[in-house]
PyMOL CGO cylinders between C-alpha atoms (Angstrom):
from pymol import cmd
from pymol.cgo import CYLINDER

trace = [
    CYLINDER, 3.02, -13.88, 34.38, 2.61, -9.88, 33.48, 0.3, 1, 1, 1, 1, 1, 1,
    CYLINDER, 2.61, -9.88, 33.48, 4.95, -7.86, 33.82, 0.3, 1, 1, 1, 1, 1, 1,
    CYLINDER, 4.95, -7.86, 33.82, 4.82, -4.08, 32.69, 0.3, 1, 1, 1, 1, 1, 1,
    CYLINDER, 4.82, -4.08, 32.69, 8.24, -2.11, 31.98, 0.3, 1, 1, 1, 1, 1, 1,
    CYLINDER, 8.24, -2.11, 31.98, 9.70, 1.25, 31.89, 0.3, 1, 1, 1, 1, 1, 1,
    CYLINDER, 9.70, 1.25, 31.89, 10.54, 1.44, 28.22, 0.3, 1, 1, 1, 1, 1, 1,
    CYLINDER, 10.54, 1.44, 28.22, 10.59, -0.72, 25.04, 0.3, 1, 1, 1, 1, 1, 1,
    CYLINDER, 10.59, -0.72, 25.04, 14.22, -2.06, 25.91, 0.3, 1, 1, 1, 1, 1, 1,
    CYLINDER, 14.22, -2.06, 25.91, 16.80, -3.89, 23.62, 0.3, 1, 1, 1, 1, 1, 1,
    CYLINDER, 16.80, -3.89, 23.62, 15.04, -7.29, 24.75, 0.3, 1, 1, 1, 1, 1, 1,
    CYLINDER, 15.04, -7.29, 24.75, 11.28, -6.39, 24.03, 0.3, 1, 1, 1, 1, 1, 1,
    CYLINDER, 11.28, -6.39, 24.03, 12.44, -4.25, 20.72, 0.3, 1, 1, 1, 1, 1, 1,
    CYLINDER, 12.44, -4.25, 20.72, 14.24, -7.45, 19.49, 0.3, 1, 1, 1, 1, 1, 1,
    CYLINDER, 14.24, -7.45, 19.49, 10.84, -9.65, 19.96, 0.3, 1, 1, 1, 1, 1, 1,
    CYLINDER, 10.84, -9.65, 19.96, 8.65, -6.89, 18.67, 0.3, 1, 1, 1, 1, 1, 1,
    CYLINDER, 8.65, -6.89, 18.67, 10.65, -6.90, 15.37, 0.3, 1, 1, 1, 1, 1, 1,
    CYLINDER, 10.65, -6.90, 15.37, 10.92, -10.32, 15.01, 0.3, 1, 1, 1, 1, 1, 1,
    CYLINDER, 10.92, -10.32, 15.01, 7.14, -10.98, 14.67, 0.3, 1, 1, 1, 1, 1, 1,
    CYLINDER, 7.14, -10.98, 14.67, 5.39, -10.74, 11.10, 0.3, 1, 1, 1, 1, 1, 1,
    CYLINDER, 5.39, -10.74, 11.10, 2.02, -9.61, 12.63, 0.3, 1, 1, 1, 1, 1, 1,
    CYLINDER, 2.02, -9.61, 12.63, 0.41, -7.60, 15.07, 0.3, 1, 1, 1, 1, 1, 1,
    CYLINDER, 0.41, -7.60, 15.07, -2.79, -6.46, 15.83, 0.3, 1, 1, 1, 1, 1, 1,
    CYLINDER, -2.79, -6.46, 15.83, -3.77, -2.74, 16.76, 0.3, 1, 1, 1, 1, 1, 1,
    CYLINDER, -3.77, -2.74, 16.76, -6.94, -1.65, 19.09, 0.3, 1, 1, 1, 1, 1, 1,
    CYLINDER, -6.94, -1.65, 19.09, -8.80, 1.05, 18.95, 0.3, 1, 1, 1, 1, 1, 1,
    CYLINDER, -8.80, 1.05, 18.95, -12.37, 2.44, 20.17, 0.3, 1, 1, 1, 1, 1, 1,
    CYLINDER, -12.37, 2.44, 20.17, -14.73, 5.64, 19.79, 0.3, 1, 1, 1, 1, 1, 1,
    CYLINDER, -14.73, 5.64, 19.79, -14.96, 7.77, 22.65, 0.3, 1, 1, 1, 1, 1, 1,
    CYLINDER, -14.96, 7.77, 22.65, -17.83, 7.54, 25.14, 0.3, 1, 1, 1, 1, 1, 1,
    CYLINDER, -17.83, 7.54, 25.14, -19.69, 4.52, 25.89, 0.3, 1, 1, 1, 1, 1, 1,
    CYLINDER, -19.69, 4.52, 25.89, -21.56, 3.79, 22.09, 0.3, 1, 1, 1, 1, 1, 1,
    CYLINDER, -21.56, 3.79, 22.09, -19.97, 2.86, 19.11, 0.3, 1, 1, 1, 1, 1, 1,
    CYLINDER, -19.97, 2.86, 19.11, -17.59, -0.04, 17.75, 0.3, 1, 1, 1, 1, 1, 1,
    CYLINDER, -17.59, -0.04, 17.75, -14.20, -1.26, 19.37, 0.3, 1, 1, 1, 1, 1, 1,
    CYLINDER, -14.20, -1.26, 19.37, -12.42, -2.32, 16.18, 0.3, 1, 1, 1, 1, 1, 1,
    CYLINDER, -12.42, -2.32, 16.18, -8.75, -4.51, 16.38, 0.3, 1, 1, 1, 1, 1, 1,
    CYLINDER, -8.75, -4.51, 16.38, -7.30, -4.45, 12.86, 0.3, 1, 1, 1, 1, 1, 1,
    CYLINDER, -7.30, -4.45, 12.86, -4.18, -7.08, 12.33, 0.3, 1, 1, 1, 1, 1, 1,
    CYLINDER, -4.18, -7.08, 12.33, -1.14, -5.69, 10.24, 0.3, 1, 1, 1, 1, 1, 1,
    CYLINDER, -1.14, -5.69, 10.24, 1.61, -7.59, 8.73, 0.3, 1, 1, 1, 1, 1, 1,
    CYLINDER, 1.61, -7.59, 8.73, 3.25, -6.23, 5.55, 0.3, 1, 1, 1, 1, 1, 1,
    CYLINDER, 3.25, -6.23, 5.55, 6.83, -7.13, 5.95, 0.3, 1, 1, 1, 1, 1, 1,
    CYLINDER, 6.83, -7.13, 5.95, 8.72, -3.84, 7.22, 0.3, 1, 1, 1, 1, 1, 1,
    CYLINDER, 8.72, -3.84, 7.22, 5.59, -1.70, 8.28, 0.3, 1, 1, 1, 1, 1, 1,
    CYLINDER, 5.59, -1.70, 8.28, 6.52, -0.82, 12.16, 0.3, 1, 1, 1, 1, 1, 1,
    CYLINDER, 6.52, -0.82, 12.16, 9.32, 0.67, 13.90, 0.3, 1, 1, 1, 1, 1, 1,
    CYLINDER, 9.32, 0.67, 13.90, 11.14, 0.96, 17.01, 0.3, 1, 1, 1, 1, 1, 1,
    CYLINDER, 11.14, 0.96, 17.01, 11.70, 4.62, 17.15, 0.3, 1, 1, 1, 1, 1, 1,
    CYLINDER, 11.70, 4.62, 17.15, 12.86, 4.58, 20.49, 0.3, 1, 1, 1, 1, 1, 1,
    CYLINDER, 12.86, 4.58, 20.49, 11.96, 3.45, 24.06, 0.3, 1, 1, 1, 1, 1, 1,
    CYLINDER, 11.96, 3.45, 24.06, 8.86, 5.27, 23.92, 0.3, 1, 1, 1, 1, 1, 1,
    CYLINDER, 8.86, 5.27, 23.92, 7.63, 5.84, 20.56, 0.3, 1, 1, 1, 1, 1, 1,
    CYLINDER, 7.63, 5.84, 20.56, 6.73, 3.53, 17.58, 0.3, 1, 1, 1, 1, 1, 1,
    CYLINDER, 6.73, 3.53, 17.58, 5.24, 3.92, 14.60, 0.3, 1, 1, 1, 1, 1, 1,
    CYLINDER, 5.24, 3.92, 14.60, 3.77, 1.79, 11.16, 0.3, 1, 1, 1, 1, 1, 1,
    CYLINDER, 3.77, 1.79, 11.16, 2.86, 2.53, 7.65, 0.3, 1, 1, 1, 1, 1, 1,
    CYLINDER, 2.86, 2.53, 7.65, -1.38, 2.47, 7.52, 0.3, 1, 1, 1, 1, 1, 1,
    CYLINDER, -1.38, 2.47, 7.52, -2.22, 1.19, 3.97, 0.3, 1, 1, 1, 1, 1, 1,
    CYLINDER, -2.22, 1.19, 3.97, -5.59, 1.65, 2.17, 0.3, 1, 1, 1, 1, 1, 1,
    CYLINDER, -5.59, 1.65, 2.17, -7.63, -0.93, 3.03, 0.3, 1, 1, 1, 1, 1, 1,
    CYLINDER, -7.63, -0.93, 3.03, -11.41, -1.45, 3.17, 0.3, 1, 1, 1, 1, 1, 1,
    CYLINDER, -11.41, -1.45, 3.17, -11.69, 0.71, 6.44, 0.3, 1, 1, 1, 1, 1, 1,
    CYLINDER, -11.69, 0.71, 6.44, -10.10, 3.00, 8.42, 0.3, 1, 1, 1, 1, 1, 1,
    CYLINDER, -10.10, 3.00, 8.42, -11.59, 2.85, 12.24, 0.3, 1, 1, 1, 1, 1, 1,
    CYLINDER, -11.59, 2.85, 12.24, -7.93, 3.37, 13.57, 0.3, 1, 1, 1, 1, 1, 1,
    CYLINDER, -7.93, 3.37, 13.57, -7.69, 6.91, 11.68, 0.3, 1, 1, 1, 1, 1, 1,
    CYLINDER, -7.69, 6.91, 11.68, -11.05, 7.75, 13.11, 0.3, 1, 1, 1, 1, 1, 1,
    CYLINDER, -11.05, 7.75, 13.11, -10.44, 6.50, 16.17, 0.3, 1, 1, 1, 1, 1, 1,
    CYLINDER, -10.44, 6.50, 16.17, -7.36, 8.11, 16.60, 0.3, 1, 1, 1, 1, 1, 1,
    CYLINDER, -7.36, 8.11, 16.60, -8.23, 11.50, 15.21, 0.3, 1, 1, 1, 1, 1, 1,
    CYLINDER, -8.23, 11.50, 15.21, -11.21, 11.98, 17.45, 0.3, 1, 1, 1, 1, 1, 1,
    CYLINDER, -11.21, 11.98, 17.45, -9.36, 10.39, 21.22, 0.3, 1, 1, 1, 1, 1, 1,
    CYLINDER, -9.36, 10.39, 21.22, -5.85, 9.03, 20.27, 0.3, 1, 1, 1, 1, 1, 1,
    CYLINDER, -5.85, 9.03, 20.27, -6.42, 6.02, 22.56, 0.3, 1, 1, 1, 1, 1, 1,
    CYLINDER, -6.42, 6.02, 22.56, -4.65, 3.40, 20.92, 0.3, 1, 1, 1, 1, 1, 1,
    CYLINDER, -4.65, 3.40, 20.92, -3.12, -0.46, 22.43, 0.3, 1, 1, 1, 1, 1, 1,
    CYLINDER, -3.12, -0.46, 22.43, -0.17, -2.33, 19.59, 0.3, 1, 1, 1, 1, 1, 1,
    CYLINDER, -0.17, -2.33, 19.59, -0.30, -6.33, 20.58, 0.3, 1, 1, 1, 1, 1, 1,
    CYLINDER, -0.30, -6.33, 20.58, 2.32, -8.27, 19.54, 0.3, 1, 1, 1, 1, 1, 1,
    CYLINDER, 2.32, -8.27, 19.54, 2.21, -12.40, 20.04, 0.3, 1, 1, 1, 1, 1, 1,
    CYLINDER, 2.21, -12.40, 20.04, 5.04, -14.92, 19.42, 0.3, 1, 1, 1, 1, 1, 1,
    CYLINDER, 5.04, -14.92, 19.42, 3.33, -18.08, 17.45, 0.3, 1, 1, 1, 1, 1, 1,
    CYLINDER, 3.33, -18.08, 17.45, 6.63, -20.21, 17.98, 0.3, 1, 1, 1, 1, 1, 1,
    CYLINDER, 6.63, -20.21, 17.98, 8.27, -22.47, 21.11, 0.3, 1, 1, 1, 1, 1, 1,
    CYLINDER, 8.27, -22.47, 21.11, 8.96, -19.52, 23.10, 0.3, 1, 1, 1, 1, 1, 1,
    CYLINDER, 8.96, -19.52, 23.10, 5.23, -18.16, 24.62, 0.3, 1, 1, 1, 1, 1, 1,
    CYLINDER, 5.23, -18.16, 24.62, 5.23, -14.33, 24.68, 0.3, 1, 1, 1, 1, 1, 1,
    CYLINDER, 5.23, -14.33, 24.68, 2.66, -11.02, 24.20, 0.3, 1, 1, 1, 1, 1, 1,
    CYLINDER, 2.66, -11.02, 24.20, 3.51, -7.26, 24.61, 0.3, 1, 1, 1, 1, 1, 1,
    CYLINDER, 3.51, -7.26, 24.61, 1.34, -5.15, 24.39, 0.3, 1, 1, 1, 1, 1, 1,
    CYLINDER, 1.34, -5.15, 24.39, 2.45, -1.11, 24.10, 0.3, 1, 1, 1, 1, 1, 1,
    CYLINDER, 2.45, -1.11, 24.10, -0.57, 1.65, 25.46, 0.3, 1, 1, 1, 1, 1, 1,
    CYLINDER, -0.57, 1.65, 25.46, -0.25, 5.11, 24.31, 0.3, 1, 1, 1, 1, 1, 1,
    CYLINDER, -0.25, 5.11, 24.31, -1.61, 7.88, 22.30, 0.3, 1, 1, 1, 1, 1, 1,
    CYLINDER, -1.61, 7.88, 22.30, -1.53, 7.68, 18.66, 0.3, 1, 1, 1, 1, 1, 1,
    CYLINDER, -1.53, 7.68, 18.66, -1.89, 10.57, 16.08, 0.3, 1, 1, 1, 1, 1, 1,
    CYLINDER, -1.89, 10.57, 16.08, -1.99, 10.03, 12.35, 0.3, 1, 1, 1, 1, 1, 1,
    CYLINDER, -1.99, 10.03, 12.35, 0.59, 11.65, 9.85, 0.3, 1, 1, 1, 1, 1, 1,
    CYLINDER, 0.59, 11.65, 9.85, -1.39, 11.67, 6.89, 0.3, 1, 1, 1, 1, 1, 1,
    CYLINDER, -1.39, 11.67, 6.89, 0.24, 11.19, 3.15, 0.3, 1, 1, 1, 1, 1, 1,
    CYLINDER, 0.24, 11.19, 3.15, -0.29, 15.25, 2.61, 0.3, 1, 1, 1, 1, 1, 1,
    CYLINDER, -0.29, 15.25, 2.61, 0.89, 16.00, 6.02, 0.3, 1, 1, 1, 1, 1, 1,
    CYLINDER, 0.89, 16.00, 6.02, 3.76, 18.59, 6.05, 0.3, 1, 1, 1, 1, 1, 1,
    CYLINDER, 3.76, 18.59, 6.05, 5.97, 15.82, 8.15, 0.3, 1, 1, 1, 1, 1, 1,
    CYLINDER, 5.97, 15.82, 8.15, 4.37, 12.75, 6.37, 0.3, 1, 1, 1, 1, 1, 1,
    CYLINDER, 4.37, 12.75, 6.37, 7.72, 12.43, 4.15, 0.3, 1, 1, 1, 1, 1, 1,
    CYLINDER, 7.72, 12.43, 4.15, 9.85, 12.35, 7.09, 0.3, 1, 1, 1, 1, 1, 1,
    CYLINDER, 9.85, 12.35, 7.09, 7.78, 9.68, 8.74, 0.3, 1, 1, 1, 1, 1, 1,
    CYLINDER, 7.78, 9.68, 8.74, 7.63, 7.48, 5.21, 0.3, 1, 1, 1, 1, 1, 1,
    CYLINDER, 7.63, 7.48, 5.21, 11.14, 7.40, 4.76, 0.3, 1, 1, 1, 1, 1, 1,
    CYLINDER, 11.14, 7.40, 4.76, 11.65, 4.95, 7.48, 0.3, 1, 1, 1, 1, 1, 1,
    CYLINDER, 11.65, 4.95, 7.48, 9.69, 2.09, 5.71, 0.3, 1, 1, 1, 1, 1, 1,
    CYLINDER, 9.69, 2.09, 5.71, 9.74, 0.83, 1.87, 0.3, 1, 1, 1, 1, 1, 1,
    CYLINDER, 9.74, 0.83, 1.87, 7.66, 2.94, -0.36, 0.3, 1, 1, 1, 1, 1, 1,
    CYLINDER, 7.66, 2.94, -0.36, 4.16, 1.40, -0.84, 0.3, 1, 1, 1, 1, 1, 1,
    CYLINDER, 4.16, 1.40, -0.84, 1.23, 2.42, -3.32, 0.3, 1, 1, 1, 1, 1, 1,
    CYLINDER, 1.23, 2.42, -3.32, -1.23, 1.68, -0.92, 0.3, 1, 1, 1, 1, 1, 1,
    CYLINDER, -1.23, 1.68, -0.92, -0.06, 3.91, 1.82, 0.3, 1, 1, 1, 1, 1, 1,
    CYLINDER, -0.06, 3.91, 1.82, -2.36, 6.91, 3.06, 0.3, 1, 1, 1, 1, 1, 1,
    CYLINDER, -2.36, 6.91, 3.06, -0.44, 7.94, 6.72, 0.3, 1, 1, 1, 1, 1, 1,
    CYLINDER, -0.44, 7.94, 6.72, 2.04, 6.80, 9.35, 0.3, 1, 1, 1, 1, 1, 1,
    CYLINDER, 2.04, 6.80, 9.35, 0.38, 6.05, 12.73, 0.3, 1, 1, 1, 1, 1, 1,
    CYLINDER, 0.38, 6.05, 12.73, 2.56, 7.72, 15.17, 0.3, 1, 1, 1, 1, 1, 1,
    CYLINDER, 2.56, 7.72, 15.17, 2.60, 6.18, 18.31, 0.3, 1, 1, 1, 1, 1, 1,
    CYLINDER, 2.60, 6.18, 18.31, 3.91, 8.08, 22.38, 0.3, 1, 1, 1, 1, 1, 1,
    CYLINDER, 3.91, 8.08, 22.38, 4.02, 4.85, 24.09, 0.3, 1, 1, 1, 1, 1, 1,
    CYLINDER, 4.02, 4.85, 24.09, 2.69, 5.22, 27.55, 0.3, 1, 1, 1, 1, 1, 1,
    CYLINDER, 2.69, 5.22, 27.55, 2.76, 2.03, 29.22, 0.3, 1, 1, 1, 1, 1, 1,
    CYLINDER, 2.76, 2.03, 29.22, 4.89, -1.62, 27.98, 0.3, 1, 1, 1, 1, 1, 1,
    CYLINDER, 4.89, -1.62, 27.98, 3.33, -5.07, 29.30, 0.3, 1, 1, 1, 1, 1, 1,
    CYLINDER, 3.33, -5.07, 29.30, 4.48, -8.36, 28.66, 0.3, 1, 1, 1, 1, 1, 1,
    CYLINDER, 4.48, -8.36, 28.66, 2.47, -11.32, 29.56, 0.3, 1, 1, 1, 1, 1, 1,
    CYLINDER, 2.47, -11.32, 29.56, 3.02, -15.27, 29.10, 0.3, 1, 1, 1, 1, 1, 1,
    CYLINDER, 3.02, -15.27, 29.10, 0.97, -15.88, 25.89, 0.3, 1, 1, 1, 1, 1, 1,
    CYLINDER, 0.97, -15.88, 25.89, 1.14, -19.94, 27.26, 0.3, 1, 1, 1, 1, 1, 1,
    CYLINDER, 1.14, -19.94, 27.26, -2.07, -20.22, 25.81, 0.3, 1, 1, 1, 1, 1, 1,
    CYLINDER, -2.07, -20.22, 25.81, -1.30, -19.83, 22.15, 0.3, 1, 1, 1, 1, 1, 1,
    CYLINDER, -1.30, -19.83, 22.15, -1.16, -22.22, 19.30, 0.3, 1, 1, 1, 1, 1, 1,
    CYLINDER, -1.16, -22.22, 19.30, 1.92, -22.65, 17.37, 0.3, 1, 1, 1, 1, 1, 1,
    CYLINDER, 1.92, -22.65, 17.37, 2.03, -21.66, 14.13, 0.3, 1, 1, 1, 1, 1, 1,
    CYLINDER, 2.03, -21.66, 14.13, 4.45, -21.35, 10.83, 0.3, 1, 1, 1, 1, 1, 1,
    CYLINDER, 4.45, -21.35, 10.83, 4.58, -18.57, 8.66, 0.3, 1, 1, 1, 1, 1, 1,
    CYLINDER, 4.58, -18.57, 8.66, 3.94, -20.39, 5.14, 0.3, 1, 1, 1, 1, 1, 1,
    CYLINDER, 3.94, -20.39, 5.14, 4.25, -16.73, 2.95, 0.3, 1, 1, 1, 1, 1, 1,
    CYLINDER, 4.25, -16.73, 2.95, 3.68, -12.83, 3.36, 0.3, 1, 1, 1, 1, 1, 1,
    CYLINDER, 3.68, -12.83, 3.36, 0.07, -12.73, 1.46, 0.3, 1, 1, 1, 1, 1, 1,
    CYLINDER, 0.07, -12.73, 1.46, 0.85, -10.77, -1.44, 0.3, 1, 1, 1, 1, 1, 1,
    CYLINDER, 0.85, -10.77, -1.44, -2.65, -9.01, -2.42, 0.3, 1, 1, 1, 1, 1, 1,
    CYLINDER, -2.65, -9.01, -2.42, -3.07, -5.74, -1.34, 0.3, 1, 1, 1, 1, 1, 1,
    CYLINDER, -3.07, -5.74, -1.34, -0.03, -4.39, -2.74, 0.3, 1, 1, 1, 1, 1, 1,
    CYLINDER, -0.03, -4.39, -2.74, -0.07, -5.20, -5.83, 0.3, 1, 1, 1, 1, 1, 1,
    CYLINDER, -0.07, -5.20, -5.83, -4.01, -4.42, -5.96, 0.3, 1, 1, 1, 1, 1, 1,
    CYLINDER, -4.01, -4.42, -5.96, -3.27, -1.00, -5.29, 0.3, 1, 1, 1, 1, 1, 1,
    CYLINDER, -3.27, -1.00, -5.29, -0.69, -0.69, -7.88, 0.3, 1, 1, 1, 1, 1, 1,
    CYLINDER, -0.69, -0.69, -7.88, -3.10, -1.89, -10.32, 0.3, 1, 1, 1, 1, 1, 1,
    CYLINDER, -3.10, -1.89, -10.32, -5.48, 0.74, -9.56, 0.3, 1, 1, 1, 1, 1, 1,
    CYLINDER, -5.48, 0.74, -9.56, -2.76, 3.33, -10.10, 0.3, 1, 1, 1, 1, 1, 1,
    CYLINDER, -2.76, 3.33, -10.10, -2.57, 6.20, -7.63, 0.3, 1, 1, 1, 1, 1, 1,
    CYLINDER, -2.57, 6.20, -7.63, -6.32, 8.37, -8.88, 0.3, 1, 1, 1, 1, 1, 1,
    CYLINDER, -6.32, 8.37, -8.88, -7.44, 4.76, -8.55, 0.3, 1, 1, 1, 1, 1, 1,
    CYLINDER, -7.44, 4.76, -8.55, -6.27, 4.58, -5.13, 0.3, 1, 1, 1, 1, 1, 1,
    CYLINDER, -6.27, 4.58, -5.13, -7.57, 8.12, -3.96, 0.3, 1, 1, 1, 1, 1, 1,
    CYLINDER, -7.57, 8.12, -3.96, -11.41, 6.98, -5.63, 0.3, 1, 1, 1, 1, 1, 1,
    CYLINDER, -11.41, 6.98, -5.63, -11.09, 4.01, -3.63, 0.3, 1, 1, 1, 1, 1, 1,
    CYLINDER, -11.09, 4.01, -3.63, -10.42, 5.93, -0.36, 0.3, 1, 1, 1, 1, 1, 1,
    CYLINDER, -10.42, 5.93, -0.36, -12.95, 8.04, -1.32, 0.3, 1, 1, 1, 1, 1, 1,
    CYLINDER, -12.95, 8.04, -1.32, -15.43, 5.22, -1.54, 0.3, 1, 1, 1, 1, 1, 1,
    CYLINDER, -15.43, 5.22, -1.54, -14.43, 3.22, 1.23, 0.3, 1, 1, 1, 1, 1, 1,
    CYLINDER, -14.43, 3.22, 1.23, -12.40, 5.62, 4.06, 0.3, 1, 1, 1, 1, 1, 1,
    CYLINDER, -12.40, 5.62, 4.06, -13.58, 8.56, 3.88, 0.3, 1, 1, 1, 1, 1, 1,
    CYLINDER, -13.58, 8.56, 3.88, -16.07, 7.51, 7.81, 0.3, 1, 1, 1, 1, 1, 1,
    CYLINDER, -16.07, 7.51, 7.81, -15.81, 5.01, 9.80, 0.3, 1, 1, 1, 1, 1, 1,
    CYLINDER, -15.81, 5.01, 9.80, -18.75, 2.82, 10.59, 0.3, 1, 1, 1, 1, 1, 1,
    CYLINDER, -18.75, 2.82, 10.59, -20.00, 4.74, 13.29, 0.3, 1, 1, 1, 1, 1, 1,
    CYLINDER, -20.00, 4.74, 13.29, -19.86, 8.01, 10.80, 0.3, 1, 1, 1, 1, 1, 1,
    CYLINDER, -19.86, 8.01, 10.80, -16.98, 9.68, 12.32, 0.3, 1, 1, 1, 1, 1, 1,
    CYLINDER, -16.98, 9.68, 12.32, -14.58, 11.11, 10.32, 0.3, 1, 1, 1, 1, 1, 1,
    CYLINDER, -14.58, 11.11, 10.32, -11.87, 9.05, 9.07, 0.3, 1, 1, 1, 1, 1, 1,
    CYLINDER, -11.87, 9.05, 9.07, -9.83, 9.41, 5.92, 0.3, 1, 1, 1, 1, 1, 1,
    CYLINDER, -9.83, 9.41, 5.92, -10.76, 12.39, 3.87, 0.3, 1, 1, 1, 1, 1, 1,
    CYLINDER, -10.76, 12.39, 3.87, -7.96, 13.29, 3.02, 0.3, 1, 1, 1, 1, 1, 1,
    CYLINDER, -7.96, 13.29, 3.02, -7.46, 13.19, -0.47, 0.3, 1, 1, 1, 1, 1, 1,
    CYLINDER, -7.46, 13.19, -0.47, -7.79, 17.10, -2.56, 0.3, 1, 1, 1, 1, 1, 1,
    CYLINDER, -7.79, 17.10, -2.56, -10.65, 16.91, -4.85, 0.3, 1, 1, 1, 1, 1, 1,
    CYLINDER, -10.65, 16.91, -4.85, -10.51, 16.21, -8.25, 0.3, 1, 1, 1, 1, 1, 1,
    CYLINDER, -10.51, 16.21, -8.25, -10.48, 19.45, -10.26, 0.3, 1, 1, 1, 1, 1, 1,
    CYLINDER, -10.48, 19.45, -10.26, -11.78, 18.21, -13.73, 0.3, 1, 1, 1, 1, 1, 1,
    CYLINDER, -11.78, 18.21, -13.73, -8.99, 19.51, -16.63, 0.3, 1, 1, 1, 1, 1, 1,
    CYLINDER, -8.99, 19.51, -16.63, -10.01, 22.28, -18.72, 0.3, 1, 1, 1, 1, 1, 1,
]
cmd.load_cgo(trace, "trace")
C-alpha cells in the first residue's frame, strides 16, 4: 500500500542507505523529447543530507540526460527498491540542480563521498515529496559483486583523458540540449 511522508525519517533513511542501487528519472520540458531513468550504484555515491535534501556523486558515463534535464527544469524522481525478503520502494520527488566539478561549492559537496576519477558534479537534490509503496511485485535478488569497470576505466584514461571523453560524449543530450560542457578548453602549450 502507498504511503507518502513528511520527511525522509530515521526509518526510510536507514532503507535508502542500505540498498546498492537506485535508479534516477528525469524528462525534458514540454511534451517532445526523451524521458530517460539512469540506474546508479557505485558503493558510497548518495547521501542523506537531511529530511529533505539528498544528494549523489554523477560520474562520467556515456550520457548525461540527468544534467540536461536538470539544468533546463530541475524535475527530478530518486527510486529506491529492496531486492530481498522484505518488499519495499521509495521514491523521493523534488528539484534537482547540478554542482558541477568547477563549481565554486563543488568541493564542499565532494567531500561527502570517496574521491572518484570519473566524477564531473554532485546532483543536489530539495526533496519535495517521500512515497513508499509495497514493491510485492519484485523478484529477489543477491548482490554477487559491485561491477568494477567504470572506475578504473576512467583512471586509465587519466584526467585530459577524462575531460576528451566528456567532450565527446556529454557535452548534449540526445535531444541536443545542453548537458555537460563544462570542461575549460584546452589551451595548446607554447
Amino acid at each position: 500500500m502507498g504511503k507518502v511522508h513528511e520527511e525522509i525519517d530515521d526509518r526510510l533513511r536507514a532503507f535508502i542507505e542500505a540498498q546498492q542501487v537506485f535508479f534516477v528519472g528525469t524528462a525534458p520540458a514540454g511534451p517532445e523529447g526523451h524521458v530517460n531513468v539512469s540506474p546508479k550504484g557505485l558503493v558510497d555515491t548518495f547521501r542523506v543530507v537531511d529530511e529533505h535534501t539528498v544528494a549523489y556523486l554523477d560520474l562520467t558515463a556515456s550520457g548525461a540526460e540527468t544534467i540536461a534535464h536538470l539544468r533546463e527544469n530541475g524535475r527530478i524522481v530518486v527510486m529506491f527498491c529492496s531486492f530481498d525478503r522484505s518488499p519495499n520502494v521509495v521514491r523521493l520527488h523534488g528539484r534537482g540542480r547540478v554542482v558541477g566539478l568547477y563549481d565554486d561549492e563543488y568541493a564542499d559537496w565532494a567531500a561527502r563521498f570517496p574521491e572518484n576519477p570519473a566524477a564531473r558534479a554532485v546532483v543536489v537534490v530539495d526533496v519535495t515529496r517521500v512515497a513508499s509503496s509495497c514493491g510485492y511485485a519484485l523478484p529477489l535478488l543477491e548482490p554477487v559483486s559491485e561491477r568494477d569497470i567504470l572506475t578504473p576505466n576512467m583512471a586509465r584514461r587519466g584526467p585530459e583523458g577524462v575531460v576528451e571523453y566528456r567532450r565527446n560524449k556529454n557535452r548534449v543530450s540526445i535531444d541536443g540540449l545542453r548537458a555537460f560542457d563544462d570542461d575549460p578548453a584546452v589551451v595548446p602549450p607554447g
